[in-house]
GUZA-897244 format. One record per atom (N, C-alpha, C): residue number from 1; x, y, z; residue in one letter; atom name. Coordinates in nm, 3 decimals. Example, Ala and Ser with C-alpha at 12.3 -4.5 7.8 and 13.67 -1.06 7.14 Angstrom:
BEGIN
<site pos="1" px="1.319" py="-0.569" pz="0.780" code="A" site="N"/>
<site pos="1" px="1.230" py="-0.450" pz="0.780" code="A" site="CA"/>
<site pos="1" px="1.320" py="-0.330" pz="0.780" code="A" site="C"/>
<site pos="2" px="1.285" py="-0.225" pz="0.708" code="S" site="N"/>
<site pos="2" px="1.367" py="-0.106" pz="0.714" code="S" site="CA"/>
<site pos="2" px="1.290" py="0.003" pz="0.787" code="S" site="C"/>
//
This chain:
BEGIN
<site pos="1" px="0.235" py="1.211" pz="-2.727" code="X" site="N"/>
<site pos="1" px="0.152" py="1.183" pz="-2.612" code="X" site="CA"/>
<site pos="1" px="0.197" py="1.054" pz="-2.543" code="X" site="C"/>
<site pos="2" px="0.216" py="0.927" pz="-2.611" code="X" site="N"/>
<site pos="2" px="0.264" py="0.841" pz="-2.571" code="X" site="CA"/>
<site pos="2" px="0.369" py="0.794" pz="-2.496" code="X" site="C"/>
<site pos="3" px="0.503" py="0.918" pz="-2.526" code="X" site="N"/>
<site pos="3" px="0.607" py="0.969" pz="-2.452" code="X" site="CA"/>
<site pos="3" px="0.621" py="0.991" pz="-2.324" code="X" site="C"/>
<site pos="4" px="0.493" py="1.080" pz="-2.330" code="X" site="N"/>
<site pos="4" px="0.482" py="1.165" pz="-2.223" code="X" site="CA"/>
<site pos="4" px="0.430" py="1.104" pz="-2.115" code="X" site="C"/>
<site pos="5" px="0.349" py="0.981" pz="-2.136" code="X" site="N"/>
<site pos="5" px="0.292" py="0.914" pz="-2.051" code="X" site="CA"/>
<site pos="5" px="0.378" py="0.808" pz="-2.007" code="X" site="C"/>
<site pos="6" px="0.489" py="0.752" pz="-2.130" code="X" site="N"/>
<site pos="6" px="0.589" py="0.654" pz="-2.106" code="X" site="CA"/>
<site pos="6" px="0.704" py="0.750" pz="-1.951" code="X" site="C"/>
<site pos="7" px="0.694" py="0.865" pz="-1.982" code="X" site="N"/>
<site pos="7" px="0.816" py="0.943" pz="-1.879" code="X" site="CA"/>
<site pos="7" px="0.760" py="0.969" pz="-1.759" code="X" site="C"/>
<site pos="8" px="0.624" py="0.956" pz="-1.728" code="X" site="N"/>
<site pos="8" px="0.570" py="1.010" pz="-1.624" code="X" site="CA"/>
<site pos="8" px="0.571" py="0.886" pz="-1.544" code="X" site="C"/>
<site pos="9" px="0.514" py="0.757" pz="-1.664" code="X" site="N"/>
<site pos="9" px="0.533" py="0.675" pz="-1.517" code="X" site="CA"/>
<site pos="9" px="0.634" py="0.605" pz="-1.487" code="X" site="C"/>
<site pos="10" px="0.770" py="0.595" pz="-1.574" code="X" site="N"/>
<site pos="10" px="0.876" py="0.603" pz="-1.528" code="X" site="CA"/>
<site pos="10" px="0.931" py="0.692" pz="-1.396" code="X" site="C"/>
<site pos="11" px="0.880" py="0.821" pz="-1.395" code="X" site="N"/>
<site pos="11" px="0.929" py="0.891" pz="-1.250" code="X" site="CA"/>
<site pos="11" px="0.831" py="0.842" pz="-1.175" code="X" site="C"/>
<site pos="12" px="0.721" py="0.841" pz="-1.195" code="X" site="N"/>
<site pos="12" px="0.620" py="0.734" pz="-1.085" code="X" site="CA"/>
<site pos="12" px="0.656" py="0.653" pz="-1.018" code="X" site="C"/>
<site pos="13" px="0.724" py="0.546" pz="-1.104" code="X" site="N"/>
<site pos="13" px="0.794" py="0.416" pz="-1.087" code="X" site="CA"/>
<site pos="13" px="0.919" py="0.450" pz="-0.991" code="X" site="C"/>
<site pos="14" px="1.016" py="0.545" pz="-1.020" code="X" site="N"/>
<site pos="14" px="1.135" py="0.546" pz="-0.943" code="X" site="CA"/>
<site pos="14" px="1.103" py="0.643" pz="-0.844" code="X" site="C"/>
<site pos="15" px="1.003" py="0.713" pz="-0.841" code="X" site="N"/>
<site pos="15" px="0.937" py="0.763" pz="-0.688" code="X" site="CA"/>
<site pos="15" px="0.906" py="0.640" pz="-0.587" code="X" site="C"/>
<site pos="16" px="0.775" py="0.535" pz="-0.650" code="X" site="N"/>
<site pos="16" px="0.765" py="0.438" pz="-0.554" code="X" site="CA"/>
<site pos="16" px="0.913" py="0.339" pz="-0.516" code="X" site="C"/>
<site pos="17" px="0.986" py="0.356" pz="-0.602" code="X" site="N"/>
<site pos="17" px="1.106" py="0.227" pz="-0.606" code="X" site="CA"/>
<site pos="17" px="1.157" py="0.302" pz="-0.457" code="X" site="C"/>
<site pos="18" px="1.192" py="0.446" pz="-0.422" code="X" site="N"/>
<site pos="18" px="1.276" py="0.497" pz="-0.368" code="X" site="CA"/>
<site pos="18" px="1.182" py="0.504" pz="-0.239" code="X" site="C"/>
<site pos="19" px="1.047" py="0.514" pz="-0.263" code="X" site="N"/>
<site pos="19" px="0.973" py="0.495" pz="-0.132" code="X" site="CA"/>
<site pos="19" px="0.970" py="0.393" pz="-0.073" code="X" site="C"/>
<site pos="20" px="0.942" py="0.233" pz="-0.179" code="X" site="N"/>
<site pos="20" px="1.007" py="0.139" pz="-0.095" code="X" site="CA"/>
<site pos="20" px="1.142" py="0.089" pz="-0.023" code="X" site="C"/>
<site pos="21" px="1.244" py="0.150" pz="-0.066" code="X" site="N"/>
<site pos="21" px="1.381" py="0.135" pz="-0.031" code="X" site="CA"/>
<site pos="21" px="1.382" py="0.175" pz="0.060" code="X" site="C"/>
<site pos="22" px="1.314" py="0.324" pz="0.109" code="X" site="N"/>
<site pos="22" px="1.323" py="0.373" pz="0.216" code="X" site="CA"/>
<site pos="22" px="1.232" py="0.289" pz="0.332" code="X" site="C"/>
<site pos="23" px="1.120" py="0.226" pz="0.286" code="X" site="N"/>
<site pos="23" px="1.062" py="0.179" pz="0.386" code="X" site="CA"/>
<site pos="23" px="1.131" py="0.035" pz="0.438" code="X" site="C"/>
<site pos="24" px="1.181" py="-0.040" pz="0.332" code="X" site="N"/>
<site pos="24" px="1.235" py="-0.155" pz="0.358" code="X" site="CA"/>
<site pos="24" px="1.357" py="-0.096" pz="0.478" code="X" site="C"/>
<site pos="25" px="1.385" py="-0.025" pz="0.500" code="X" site="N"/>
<site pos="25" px="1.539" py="0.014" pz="0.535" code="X" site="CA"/>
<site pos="25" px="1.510" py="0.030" pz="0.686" code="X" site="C"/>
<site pos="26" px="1.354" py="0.089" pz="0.700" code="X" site="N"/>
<site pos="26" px="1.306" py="0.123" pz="0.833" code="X" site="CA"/>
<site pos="26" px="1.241" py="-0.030" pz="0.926" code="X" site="C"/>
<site pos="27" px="1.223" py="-0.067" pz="0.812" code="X" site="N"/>
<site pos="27" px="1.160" py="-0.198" pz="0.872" code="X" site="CA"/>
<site pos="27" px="1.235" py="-0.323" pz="0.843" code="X" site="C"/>
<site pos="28" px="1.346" py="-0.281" pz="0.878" code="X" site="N"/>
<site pos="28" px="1.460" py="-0.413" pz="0.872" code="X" site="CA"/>
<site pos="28" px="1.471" py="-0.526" pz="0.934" code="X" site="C"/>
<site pos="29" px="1.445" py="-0.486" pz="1.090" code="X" site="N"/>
<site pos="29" px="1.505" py="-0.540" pz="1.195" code="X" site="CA"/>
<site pos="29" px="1.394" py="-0.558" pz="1.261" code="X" site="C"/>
<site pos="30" px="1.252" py="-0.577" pz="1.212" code="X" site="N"/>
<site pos="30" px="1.084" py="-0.573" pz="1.278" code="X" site="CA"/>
<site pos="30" px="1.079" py="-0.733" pz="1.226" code="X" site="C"/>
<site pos="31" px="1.007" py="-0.829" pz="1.312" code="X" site="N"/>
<site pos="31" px="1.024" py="-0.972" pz="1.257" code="X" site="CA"/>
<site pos="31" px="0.870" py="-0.950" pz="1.215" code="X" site="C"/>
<site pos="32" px="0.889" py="-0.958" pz="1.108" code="X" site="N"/>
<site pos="32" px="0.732" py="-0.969" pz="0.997" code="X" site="CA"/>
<site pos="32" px="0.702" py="-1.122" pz="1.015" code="X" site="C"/>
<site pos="33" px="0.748" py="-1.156" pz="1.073" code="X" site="N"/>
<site pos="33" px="0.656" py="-1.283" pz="1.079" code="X" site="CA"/>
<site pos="33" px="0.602" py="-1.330" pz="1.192" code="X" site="C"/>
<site pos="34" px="0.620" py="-1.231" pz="1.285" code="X" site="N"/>
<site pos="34" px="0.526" py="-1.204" pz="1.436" code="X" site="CA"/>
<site pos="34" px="0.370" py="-1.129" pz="1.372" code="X" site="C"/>
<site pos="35" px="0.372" py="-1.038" pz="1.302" code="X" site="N"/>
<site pos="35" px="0.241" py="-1.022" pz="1.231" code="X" site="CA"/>
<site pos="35" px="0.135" py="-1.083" pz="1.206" code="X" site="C"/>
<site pos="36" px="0.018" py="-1.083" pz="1.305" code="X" site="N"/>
<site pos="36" px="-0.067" py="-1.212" pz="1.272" code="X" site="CA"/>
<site pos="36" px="-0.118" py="-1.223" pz="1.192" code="X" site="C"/>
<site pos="37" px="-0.177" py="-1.108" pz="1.088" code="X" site="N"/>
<site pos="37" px="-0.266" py="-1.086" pz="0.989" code="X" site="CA"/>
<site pos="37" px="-0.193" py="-1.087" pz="0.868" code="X" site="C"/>
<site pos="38" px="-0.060" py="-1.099" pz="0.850" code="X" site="N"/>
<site pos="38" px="0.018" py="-1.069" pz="0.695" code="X" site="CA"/>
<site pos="38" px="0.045" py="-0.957" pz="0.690" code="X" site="C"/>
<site pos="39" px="-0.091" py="-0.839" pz="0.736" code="X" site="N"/>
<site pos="39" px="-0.060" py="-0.736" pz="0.682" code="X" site="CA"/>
<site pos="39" px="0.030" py="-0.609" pz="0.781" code="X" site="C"/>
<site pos="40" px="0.072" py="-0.495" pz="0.727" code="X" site="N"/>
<site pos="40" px="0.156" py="-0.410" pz="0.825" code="X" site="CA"/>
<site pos="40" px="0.099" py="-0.295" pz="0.769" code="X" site="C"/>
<site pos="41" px="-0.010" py="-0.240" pz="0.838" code="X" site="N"/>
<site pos="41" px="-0.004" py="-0.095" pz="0.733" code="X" site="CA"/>
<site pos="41" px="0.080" py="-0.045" pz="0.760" code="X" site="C"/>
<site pos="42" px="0.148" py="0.004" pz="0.800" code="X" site="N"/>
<site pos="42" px="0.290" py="0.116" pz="0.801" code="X" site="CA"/>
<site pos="42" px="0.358" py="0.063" pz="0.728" code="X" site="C"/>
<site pos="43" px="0.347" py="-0.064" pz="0.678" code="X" site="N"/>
<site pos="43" px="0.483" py="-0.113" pz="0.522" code="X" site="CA"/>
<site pos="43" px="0.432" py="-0.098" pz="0.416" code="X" site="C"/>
<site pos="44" px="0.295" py="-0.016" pz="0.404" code="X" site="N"/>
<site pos="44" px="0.251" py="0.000" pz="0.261" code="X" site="CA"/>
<site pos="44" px="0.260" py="0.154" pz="0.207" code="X" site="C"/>
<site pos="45" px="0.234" py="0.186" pz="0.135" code="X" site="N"/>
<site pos="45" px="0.271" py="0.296" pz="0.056" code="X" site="CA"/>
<site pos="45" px="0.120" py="0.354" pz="0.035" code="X" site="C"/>
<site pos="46" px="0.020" py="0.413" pz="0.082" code="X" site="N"/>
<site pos="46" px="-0.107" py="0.460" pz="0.132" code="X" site="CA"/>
<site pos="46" px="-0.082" py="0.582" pz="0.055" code="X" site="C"/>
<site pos="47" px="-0.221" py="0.588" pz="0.004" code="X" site="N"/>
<site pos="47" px="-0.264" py="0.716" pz="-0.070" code="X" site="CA"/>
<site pos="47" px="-0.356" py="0.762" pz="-0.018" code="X" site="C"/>
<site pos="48" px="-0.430" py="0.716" pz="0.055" code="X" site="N"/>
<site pos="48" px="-0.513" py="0.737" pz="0.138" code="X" site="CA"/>
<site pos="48" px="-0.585" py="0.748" pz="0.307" code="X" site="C"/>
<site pos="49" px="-0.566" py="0.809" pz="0.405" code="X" site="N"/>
<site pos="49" px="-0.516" py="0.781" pz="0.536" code="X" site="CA"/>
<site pos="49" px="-0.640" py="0.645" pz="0.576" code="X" site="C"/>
<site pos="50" px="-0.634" py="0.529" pz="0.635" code="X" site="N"/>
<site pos="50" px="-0.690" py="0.419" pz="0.678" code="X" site="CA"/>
<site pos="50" px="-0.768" py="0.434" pz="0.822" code="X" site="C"/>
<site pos="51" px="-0.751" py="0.549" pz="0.889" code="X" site="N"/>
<site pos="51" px="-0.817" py="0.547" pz="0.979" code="X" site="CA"/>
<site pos="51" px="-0.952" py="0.531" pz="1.067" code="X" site="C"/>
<site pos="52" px="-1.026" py="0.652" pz="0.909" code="X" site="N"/>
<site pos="52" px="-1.164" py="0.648" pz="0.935" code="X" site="CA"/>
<site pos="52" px="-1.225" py="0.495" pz="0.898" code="X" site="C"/>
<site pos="53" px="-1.157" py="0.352" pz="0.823" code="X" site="N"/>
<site pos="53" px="-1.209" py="0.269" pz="0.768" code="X" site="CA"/>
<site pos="53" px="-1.174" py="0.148" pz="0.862" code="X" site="C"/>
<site pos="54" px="-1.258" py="0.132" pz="0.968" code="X" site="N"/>
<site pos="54" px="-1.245" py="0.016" pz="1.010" code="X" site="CA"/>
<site pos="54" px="-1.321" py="-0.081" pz="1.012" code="X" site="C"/>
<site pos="55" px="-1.426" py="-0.095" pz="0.897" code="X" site="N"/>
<site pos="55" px="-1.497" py="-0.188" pz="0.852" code="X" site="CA"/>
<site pos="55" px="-1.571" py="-0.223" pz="0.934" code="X" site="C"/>
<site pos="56" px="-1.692" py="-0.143" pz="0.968" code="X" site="N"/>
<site pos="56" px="-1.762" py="-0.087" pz="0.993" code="X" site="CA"/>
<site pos="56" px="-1.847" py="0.053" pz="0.929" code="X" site="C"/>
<site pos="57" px="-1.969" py="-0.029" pz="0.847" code="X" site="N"/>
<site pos="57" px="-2.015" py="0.111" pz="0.739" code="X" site="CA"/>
<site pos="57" px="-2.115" py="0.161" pz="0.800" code="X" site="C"/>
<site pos="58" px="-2.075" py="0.293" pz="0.789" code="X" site="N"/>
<site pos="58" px="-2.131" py="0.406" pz="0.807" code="X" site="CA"/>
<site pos="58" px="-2.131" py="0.519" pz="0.698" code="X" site="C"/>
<site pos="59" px="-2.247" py="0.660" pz="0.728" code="X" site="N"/>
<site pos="59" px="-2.265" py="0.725" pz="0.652" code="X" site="CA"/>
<site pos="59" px="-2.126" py="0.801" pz="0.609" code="X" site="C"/>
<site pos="60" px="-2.044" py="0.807" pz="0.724" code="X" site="N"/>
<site pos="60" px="-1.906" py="0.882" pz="0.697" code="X" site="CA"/>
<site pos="60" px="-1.802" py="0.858" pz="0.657" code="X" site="C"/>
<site pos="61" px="-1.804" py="0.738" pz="0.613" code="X" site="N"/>
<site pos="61" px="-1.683" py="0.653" pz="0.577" code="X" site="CA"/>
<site pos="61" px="-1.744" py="0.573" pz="0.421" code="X" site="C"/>
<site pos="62" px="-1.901" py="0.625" pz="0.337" code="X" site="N"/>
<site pos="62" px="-1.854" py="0.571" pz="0.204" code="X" site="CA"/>
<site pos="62" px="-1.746" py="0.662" pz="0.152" code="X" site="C"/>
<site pos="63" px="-1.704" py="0.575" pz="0.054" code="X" site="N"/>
<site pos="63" px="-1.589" py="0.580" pz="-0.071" code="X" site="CA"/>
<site pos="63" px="-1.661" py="0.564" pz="-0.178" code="X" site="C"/>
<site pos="64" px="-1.567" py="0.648" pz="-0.307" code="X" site="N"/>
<site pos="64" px="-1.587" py="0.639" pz="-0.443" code="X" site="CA"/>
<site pos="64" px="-1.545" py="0.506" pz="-0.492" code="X" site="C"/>
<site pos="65" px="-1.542" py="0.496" pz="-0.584" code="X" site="N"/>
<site pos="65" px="-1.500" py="0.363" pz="-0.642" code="X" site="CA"/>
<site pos="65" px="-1.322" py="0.447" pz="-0.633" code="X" site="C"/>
<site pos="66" px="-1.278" py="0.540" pz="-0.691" code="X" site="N"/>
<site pos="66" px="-1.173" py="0.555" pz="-0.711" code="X" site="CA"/>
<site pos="66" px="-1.094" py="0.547" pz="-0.578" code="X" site="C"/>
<site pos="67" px="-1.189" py="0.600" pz="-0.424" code="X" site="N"/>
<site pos="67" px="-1.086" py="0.609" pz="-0.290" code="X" site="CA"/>
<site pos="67" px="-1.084" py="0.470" pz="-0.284" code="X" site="C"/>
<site pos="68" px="-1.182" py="0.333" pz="-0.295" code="X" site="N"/>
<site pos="68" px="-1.186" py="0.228" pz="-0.292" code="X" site="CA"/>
<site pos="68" px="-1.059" py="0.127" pz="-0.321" code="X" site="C"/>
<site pos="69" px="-1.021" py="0.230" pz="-0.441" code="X" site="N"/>
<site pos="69" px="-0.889" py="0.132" pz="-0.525" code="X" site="CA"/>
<site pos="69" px="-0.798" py="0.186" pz="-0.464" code="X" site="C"/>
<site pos="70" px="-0.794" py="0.296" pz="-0.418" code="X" site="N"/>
<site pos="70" px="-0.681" py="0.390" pz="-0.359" code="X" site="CA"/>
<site pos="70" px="-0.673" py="0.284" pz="-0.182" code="X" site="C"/>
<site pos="71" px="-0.762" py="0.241" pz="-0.157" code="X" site="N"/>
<site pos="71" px="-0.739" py="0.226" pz="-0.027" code="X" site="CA"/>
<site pos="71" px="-0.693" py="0.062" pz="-0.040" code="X" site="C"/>
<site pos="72" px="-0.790" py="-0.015" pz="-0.151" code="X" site="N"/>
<site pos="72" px="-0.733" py="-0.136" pz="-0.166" code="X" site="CA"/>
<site pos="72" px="-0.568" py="-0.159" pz="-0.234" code="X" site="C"/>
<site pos="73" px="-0.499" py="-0.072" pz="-0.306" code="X" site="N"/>
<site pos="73" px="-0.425" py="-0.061" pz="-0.369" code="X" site="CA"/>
<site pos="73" px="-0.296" py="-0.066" pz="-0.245" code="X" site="C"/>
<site pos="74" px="-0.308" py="0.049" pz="-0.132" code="X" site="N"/>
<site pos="74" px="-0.219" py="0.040" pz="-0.027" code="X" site="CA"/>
<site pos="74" px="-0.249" py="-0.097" pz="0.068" code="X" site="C"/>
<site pos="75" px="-0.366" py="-0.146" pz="0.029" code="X" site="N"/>
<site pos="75" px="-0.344" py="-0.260" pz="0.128" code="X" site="CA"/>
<site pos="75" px="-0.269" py="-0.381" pz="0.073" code="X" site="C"/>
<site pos="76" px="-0.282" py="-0.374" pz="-0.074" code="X" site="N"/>
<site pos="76" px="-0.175" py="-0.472" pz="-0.140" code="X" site="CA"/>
<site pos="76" px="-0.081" py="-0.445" pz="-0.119" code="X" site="C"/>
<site pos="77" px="-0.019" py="-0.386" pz="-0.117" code="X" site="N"/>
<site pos="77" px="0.123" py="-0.304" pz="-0.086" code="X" site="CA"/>
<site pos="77" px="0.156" py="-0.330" pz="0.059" code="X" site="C"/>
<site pos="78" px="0.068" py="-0.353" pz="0.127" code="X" site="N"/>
<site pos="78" px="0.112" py="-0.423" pz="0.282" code="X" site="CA"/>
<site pos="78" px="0.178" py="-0.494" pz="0.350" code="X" site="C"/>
<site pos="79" px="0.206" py="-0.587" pz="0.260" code="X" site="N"/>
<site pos="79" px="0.198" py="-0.767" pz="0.317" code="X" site="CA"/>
<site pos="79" px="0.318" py="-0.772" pz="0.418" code="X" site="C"/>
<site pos="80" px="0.318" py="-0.836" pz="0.457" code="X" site="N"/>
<site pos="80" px="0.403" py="-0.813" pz="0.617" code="X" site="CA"/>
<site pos="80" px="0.509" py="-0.947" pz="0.580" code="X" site="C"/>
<site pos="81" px="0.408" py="-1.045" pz="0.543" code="X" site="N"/>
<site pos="81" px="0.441" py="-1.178" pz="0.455" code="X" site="CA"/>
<site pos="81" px="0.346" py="-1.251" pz="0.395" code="X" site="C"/>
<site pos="82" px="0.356" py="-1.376" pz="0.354" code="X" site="N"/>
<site pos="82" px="0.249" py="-1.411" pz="0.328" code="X" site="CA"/>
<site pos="82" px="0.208" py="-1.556" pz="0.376" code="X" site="C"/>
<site pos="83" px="0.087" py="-1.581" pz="0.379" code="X" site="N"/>
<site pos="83" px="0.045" py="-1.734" pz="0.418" code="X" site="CA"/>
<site pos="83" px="-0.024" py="-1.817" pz="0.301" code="X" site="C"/>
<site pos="84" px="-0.012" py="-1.728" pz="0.191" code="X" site="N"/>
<site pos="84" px="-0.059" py="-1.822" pz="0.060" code="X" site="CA"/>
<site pos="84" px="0.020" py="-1.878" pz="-0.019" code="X" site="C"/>
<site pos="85" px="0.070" py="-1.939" pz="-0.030" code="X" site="N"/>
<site pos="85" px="0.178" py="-1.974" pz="-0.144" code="X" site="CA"/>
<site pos="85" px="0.128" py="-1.928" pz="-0.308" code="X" site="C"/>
<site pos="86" px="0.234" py="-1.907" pz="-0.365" code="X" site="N"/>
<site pos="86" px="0.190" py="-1.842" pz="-0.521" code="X" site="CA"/>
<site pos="86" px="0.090" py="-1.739" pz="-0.473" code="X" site="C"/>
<site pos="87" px="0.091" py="-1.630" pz="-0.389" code="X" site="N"/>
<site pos="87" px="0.054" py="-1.517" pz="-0.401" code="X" site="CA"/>
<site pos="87" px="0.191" py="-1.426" pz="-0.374" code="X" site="C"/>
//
């Protein structure tokens, strides 16, 4: 069992590796540091589409705890750059 979970997220891992390569590749020549907010959603890797959530709550837009992490998870994955040092 332990295997099996060691191999899965190994291809997990070299799925996202190859999704970021590809994204870095597209967003080469974009000056991320014109970005006012840090963040870029289109440089994150989204499991979840961001549209309906523009923070603003409403009845149609709660989340589970699990879409929650799913949506916070691509926003870590964002960063355009950063303005914190040691983050």
């Amino acid at each position: 069992m332990i295997t099996t979970w060691q191999c899965t997220f190994a291809e997990e891992q070299t799925v996202y590796n190859e999704i970021r390569e590809e994204l870095n590749s597209i967003f080469e020549y974009v000056d991320k540091e014109a970005v006012p907010t840090g963040l870029l959603a289109e440089y994150g890797f989204h499991l979840v589409q961001l549209d309906s959530y523009d923070g603003v709550t409403t009845d149609s837009n709660y989340v589970s705890r699990m879409t929650w992490e799913m949506l916070y998870a691509g926003l870590y994955d964002s960063p355009a750059h950063c303005r914190s040092p040691g983050l």
